[in-house]
C-alpha positions in Angstrom: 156.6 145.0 -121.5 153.0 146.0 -122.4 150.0 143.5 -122.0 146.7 145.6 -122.7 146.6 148.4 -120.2 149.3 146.6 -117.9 152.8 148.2 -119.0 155.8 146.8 -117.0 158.5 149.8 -116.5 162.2 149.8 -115.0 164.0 150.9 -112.9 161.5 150.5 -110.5 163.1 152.3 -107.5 161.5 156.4 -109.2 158.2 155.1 -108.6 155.8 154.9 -105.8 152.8 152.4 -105.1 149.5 154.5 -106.1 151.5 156.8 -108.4 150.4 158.6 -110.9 152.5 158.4 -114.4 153.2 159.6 -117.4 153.8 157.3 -120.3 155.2 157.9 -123.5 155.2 161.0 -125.4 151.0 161.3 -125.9 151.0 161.4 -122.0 148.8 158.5 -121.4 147.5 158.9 -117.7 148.2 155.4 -115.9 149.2 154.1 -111.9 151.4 152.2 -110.4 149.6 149.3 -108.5 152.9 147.3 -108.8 156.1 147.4 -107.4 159.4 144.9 -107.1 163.2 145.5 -107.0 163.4 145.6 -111.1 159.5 146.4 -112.4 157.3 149.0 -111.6 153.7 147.6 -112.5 151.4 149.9 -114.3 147.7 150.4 -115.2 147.2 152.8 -118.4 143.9 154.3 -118.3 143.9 155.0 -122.4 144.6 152.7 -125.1 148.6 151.7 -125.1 147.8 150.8 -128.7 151.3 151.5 -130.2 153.4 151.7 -127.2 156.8 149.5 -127.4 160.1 149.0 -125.2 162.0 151.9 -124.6 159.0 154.6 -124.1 159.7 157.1 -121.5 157.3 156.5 -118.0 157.5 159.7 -115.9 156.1 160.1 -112.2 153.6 162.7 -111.3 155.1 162.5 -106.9 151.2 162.5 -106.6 148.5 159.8 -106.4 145.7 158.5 -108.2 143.5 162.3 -107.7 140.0 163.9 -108.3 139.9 167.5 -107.8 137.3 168.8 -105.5 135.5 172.2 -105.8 132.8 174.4 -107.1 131.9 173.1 -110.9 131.4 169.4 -110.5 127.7 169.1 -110.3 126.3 169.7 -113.3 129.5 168.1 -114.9 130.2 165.3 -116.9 133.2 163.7 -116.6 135.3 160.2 -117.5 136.2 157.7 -115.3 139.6 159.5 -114.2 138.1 162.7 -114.0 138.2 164.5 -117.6 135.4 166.6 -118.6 133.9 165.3 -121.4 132.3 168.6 -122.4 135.6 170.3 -122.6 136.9 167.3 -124.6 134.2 167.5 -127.2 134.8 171.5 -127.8 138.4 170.7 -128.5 138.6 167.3 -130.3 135.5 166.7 -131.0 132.9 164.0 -129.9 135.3 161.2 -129.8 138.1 161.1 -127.4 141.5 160.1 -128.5 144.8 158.8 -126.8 146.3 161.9 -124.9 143.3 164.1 -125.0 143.8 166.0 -121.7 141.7 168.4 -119.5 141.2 170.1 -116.4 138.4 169.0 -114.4 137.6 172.4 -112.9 137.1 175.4 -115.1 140.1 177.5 -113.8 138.7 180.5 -115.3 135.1 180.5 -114.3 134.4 183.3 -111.5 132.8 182.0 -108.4 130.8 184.4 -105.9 132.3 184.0 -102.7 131.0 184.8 -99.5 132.8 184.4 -95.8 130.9 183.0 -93.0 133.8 183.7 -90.4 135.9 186.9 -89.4 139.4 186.9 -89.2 141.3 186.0 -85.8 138.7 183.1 -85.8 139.3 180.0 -84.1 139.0 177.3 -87.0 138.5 173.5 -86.7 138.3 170.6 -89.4 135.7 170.8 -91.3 134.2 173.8 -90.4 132.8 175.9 -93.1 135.0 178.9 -93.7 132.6 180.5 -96.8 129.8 179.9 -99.2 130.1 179.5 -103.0 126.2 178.9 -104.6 127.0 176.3 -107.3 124.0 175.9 -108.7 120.3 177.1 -108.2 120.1 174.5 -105.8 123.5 173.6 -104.1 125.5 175.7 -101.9 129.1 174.6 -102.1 131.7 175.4 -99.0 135.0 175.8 -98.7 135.2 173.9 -95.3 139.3 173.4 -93.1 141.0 170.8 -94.3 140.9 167.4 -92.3 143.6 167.7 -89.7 144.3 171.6 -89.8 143.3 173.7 -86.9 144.3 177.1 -85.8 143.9 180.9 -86.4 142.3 182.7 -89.5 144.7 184.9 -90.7 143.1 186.3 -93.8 139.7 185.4 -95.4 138.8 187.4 -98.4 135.7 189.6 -98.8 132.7 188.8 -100.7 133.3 188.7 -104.4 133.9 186.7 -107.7 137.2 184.4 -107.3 138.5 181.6 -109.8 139.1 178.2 -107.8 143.1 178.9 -108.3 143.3 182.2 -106.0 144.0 181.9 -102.5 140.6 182.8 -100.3 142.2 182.3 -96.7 144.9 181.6 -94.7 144.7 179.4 -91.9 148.1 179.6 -89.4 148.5 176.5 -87.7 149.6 174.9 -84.5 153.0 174.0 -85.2 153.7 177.8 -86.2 153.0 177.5 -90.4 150.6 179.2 -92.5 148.2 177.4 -95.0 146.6 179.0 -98.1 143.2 177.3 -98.9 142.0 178.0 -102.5 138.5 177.2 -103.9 139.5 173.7 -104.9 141.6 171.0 -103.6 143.1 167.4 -104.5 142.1 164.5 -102.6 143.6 160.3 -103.4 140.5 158.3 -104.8 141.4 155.5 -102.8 141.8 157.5 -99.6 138.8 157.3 -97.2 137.7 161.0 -96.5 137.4 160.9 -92.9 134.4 161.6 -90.7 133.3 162.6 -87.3 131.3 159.7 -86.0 129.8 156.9 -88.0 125.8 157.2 -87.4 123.4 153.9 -87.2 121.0 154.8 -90.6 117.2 155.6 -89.0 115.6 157.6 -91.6 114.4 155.8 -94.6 115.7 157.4 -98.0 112.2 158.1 -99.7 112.1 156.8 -103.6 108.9 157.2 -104.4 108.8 153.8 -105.7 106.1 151.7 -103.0 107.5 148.7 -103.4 111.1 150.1 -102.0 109.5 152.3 -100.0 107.1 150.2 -97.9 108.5 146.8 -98.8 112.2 147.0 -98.5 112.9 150.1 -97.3 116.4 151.6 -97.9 117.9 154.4 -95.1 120.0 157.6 -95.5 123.6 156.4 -95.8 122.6 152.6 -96.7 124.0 150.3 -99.0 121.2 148.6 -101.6 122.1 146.1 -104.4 120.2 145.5 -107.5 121.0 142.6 -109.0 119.2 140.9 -112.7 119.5 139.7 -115.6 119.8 141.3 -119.0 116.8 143.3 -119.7 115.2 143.1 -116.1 115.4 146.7 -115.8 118.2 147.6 -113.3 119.0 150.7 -115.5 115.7 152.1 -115.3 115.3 151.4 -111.6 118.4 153.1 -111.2 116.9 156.4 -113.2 113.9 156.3 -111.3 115.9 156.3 -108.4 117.9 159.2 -109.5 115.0 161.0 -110.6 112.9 160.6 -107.4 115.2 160.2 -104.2 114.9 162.8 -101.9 119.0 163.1 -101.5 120.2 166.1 -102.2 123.4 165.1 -104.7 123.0 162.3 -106.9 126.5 160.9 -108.5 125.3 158.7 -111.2 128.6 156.2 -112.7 127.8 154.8 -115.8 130.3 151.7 -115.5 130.7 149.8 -118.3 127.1 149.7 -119.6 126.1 150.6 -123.6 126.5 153.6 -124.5 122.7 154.2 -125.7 122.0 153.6 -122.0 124.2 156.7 -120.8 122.6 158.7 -123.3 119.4 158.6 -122.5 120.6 159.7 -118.9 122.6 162.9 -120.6 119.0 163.8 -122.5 116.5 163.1 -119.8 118.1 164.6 -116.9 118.4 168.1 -118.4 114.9 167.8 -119.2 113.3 166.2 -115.8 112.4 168.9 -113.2 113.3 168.2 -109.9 110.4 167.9 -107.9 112.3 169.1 -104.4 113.4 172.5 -106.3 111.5 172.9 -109.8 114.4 173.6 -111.6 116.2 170.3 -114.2 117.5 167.7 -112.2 120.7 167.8 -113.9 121.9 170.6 -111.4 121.7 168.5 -108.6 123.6 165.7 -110.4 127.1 164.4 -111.0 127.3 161.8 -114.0 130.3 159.6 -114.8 130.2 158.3 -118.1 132.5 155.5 -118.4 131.4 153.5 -121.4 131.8 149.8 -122.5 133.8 151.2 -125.5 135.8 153.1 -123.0 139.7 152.1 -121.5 138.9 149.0 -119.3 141.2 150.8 -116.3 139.4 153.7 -116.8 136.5 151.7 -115.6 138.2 150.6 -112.4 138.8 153.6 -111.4 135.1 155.4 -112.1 133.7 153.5 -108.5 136.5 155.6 -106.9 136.0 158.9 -108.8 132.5 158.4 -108.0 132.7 157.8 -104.2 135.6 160.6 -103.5 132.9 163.3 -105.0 130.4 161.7 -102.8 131.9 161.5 -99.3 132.9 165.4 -100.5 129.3 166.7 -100.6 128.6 164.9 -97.9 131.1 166.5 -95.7 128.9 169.4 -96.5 126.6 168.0 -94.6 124.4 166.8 -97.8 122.4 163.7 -98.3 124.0 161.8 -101.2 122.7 159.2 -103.3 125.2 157.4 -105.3 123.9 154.5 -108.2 126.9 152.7 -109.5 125.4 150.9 -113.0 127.3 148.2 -112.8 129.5 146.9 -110.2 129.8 143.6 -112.2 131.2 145.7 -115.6 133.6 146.9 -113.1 134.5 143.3 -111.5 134.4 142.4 -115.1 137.5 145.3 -115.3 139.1 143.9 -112.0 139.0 140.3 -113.6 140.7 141.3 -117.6 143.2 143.5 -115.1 143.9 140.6 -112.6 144.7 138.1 -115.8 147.2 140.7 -117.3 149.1 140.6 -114.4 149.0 137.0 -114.6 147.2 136.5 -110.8 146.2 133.5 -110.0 142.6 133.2 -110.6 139.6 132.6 -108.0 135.9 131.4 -108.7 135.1 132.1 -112.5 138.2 133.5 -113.0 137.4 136.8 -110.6 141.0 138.0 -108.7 141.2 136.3 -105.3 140.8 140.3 -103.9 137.5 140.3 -105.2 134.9 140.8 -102.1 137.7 142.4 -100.1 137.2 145.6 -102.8 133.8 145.3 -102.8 133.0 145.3 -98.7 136.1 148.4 -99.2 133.6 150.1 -101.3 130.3 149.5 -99.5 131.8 150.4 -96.4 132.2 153.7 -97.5 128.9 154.7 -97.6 127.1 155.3 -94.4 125.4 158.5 -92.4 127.8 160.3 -90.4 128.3 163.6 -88.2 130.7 165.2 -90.2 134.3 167.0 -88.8 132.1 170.5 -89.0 129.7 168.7 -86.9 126.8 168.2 -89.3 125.1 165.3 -90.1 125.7 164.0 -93.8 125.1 160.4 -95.6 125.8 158.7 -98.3 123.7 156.0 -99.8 125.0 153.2 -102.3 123.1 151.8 -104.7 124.7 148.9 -106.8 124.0 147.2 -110.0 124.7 143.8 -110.4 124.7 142.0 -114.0 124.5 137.9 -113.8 125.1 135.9 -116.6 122.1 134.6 -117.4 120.4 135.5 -114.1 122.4 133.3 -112.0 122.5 134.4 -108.5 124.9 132.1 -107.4 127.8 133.7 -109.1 131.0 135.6 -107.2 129.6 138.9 -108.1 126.5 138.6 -107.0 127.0 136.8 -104.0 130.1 138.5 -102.4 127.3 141.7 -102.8 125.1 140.0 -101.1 127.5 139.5 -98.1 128.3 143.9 -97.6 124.5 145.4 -98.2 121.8 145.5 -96.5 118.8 145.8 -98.7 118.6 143.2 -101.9 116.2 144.3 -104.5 116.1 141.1 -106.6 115.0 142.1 -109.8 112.9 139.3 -112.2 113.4 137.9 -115.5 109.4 136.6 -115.8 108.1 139.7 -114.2 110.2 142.0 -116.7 108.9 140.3 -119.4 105.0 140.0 -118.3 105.7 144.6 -118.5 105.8 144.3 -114.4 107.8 147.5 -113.1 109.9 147.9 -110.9 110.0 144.0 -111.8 111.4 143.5 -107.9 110.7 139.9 -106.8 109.0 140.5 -103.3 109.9 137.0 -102.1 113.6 137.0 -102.9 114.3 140.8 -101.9 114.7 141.9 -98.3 115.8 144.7 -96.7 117.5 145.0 -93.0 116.2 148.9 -92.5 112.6 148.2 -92.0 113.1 147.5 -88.2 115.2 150.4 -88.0 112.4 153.6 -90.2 109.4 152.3 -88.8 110.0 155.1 -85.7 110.3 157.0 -89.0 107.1 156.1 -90.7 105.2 155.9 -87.6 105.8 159.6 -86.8 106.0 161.4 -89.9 103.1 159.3 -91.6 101.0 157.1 -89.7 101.6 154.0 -86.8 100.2 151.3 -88.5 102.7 151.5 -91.2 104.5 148.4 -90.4 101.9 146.4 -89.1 100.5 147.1 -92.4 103.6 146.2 -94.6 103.8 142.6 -92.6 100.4 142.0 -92.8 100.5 142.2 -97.1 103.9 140.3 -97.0 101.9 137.5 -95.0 99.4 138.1 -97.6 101.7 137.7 -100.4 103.8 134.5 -99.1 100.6 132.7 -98.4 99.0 133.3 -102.6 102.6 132.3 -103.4 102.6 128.8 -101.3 98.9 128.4 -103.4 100.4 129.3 -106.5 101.7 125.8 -106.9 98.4 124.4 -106.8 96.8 126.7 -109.0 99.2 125.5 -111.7 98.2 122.2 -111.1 94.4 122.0 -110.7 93.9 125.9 -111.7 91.5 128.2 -109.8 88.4 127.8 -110.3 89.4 124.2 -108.1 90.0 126.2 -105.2 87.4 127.0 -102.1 86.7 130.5 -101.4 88.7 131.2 -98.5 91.6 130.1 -100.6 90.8 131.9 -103.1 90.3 135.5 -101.3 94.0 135.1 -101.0 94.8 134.9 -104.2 92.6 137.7 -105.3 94.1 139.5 -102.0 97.5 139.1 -103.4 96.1 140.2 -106.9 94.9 143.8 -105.7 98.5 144.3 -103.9 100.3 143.3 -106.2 98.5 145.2 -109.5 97.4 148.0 -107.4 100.5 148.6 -105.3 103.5 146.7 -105.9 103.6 147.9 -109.9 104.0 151.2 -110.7 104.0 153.0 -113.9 106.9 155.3 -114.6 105.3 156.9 -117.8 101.9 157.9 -115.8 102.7 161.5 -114.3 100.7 161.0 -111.2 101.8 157.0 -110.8 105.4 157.6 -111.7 106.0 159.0 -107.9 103.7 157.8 -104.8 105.2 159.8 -101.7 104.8 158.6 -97.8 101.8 159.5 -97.7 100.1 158.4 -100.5 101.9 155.1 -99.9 100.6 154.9 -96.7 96.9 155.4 -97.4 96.7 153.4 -100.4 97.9 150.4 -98.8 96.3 151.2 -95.5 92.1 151.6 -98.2 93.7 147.9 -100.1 94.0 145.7 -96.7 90.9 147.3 -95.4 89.2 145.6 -98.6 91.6 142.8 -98.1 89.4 142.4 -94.6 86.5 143.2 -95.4 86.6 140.2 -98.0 87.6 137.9 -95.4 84.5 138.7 -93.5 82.3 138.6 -96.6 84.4 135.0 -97.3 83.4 133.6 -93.2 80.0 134.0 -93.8 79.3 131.9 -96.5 78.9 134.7 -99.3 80.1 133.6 -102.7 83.5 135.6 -102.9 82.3 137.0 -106.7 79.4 139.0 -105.4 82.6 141.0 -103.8 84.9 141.0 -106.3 82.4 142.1 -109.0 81.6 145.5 -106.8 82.2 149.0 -108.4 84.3 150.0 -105.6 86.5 147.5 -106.6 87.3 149.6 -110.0 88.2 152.3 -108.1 90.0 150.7 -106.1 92.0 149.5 -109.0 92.4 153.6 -110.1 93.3 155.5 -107.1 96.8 154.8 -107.9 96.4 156.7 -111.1 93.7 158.9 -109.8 95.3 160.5 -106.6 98.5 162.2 -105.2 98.0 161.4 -101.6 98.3 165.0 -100.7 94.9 164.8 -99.6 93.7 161.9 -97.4 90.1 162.6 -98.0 89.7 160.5 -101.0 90.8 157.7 -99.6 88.7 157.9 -96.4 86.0 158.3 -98.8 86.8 155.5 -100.8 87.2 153.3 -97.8 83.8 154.4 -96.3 82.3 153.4 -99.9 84.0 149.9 -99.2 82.2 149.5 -96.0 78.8 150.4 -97.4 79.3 148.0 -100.3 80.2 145.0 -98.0 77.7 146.1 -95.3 74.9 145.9 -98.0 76.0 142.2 -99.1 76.1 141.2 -95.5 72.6 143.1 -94.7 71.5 140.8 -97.7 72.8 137.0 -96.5 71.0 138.0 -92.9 68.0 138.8 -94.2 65.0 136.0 -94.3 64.1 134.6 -98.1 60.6 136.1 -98.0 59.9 134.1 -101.4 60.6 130.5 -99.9 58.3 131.4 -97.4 55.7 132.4 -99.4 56.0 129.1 -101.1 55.8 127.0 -98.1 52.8 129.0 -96.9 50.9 128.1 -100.7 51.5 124.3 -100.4 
């Protein structure tokens, strides 16, 4: 029986669950997620278009696999692994049924050099030898996890192709083990770890309203949920461009294809700004299109997160965006009704939030089986219909991250980026890198960051008078919170990603341009208690540049803004030296009559 990309094979008793198969004479690559006494249950990862009764299925004896080595970053590969670059050279730049390639390069040279002697003691993990990957990432050929014993042969610093063997480890039980540059690992397999690590160091973005507001740590999970045209893509490449992880696996899941190629432009073209040379060498992209095999797309999250905990075993950062996690429910939902499941809320599969806390819980900052510390962060896009919040997707999500960067339909379309609703999002790490902050950048960071939310919730509880009465009907003191809330929200919270000083604010720029905002922020309230009409503040030059030091500094330097904020103080000083003195005039007057 075929049904889409479920195909329904007997005899059932060849296969195993998790299998890779075969089927027909094109090859197609499918699974088996199915099995009964008659009926092995497949998933076809290529169009079955064609297929009929009577088409020969054969097992593979091996899993659902990525291979690991030297030659995926850089790469660009399919949702089930294929290089697409090597499938445009030989069929050109559409991929057909049965077009088949290896992930690796098998006969690319590698330079390898050993970083242990033979007759060495070897545990998991440890790295047995260097191979520099790109001009950026060193690559290791680390022990297996669960192999420990003797080094019996490690070869000598040279160029190697990732099929020929590079050491030989014996073992405890007596056998001998060839390790080659490359290896296989099950996508669905959890690479295993050392010791799971609570997340304490904040994962910088450059992007203040993450950065100070909701705060996302090394080896955390983030959503990012909104509507269409909101701006979750763009996000997303921001984030790529600007995180300070060292890998980012970028999975295009589902989404347009216009939206995966301006990733495959840009990134060649962006510098990094950690190493100078194109971002794409640090990089791992995952095309899987909306035009692309719908299982294909169900199985992109686990190509993704296999290379990830890979590099991370390293003992790299990693930064993984998965754009979108609801194209891949969406995948999980058309697969579900196939195999004729009975259907939970909005037709979703009733295994719905159990895969997605499986895949959130994979992320996290670890000490690794070498004994290194490694992370990896996950950052998901969520797609409501229509914005709704309320839907499975979005809410299951909500149940397995901690930070929630709520993205908004009315700020997207007033040209508000990052269009993050600061009074729907939250984030559970801000407790957790303040120790962070207050070390590396200053201690009053979050006693800062509460003191402009307070600012913020309070010009939001007002808002729903000024639609009412407008304004101008307000008092003063009302008023300074409104035009409080104005200055951090236009001259903080948005950020321009075309300006090439704005586009990237690091901690310390952060820091002090919040830090020279709620020093005017209090200075107006002083100006406000003693009776001063709250204009004769608000129409002061320093308020101008207060409005361009986002644009105007880098924050490598704090002089400006100390500068800046002593101009504040001589500003406010003069209007307060100005309200104490006597009105010599009406005197005068008094004096003549």
């Amino acid at each position: 029986m075929v049904s889409g990309p479920v195909v329904r094979a007997r005899p059932a008793n060849g296969f195993s669950m998790n299998e890779m198969v075969e089927v027909g004479p094109e090859k197609l690559v499918g699974e088996v997620i199915g099995l009964d006494s008659e009926l092995a249950t497949i998933q076809v990862f290529e169009d079955t278009t064609g297929l009929r009764p009577g088409t020969p299925v054969r097992g593979q004896g091996l899993p659902l696999f990525v291979e690991l080595g030297p030659g995926l970053v850089g790469e660009i590969f399919d949702g089930i692994q294929r290089p697409l670059k090597e499938l445009r050279q030989q069929w050109g730049d559409f991929i057909h049924r049965g077009n088949i390639g290896t992930a690796l390069d098998r006969e690319r040279l590698w330079p390898f050099t050993p970083l242990v002697e033979t007759g060495s003691q070897v545990t998991p993990g440890q790295k047995l030898g260097r191979i520099p990957e790109s001009r950026g990432v060193d690559h290791f050929l680390l022990v297996p996890p669960g192999i420990r014993g003797t080094l019996r042969r490690i070869a000598a610093s040279g160029e190697y192709t990732i099929e020929e063997v590079v050491a030989e480890v014996e073992t405890e039980d007596g056998g001998l083990l060839p390790l080659q540059l490359y290896h296989r690992w099950p996508v669905r397999k959890l690479r295993p770890a050392g010791r799971r690590l609570l997340p304490a160091e904040p994962l910088i973005t450059g992007q203040r309203v993450i950065d100070t507001f909701f705060p996302l740590a090394k080896g955390g999970t983030a959503a990012i949920p909104g509507g269409f045209g909101t701006g979750k893509t763009i996000t997303q490449h921001q984030l790529s461009k600007w995180a300070d992880a060292d890998i980012i696996v970028y999975i295009g899941c589902g989404e347009r294809g216009n939206e995966m190629t301006g990733v495959l432009v840009d990134f060649p073209r962006l510098l990094d700004p950690k190493s100078g040379h194109p971002l794409i060498e640090r990089t791992i992209l995952i095309a899987n299109t909306s035009d692309m095999p719908v299982a294909a797309r169900e199985a992109s999250i686990y190509t993704g997160i296999t290379i990830a905990e890979y590099y991370r075993d390293m003992g790299y950062d990693v930064a993984l965006m998965a754009d979108s996690t609801s194209r891949w429910a969406e995948a999980l939902r058309e697969i579900s009704g196939r195999l004729e499941e009975m259907p939970a809320e909005e037709g979703f599969p009733a295994y719905l939030a159990s895969r997605l806390a499986a895949f959130y819980e994979r992320g996290g900052q670890v000490t690794t089986l070498g004994g290194e510390r490694g992370s990896v962060t996950l950052i998901g896009a969520v797609s409501p219909p229509g914005g709704d919040f309320s839907e499975p997707v979005t809410m299951h999500t909500k149940r397995f991250v901690q930070c929630f960067w709520a993205l908004d339909k009315e700020l997207a379309s007033a040209r508000y980026f990052p269009a993050i609703n600061y009074l729907q999002s939250y984030s559970a790490y801000g407790q957790r890198v303040a120790g962070w902050w207050g070390e590396r950048v200053g201690g009053e960071w979050n006693s800062l960051r509460m003191e402009a939310m307070e600012v913020l919730q309070e010009d939001a509880r007002l808002q729903n008078i000024v639609k009412l009465l407008g304004e101008e009907a307000l008092p003063d003191d009302q008023r300074r919170i409104i035009e409080s809330a104005r200055l951090i929200k236009e001259d903080f919270l948005q950020q321009s990603a075309f300006d090439p000083v704005d586009t990237y604010a690091g901690p310390d720029k952060q820091y002090l341009l919040l830090g020279v905002i709620m020093h005017f922020i209090r200075r107006l309230r002083d100006i406000v208690e003693a009776r001063i009409p709250l204009y004769q503040a608000m129409d002061l030059e320093v308020v101008a540049e207060l409005h361009r030091a986002k644009f105007t500094w880098k924050g490598d330097d704090p002089q400006p803004f100390s500068e800046l904020r002593t101009r504040i103080d001589q500003a406010m000083d003069a209007i307060l030296r100005r309200q104490a003195e006597p009105d010599h005039t009406a005197i005068i007057g008094e004096e003549k009559l």
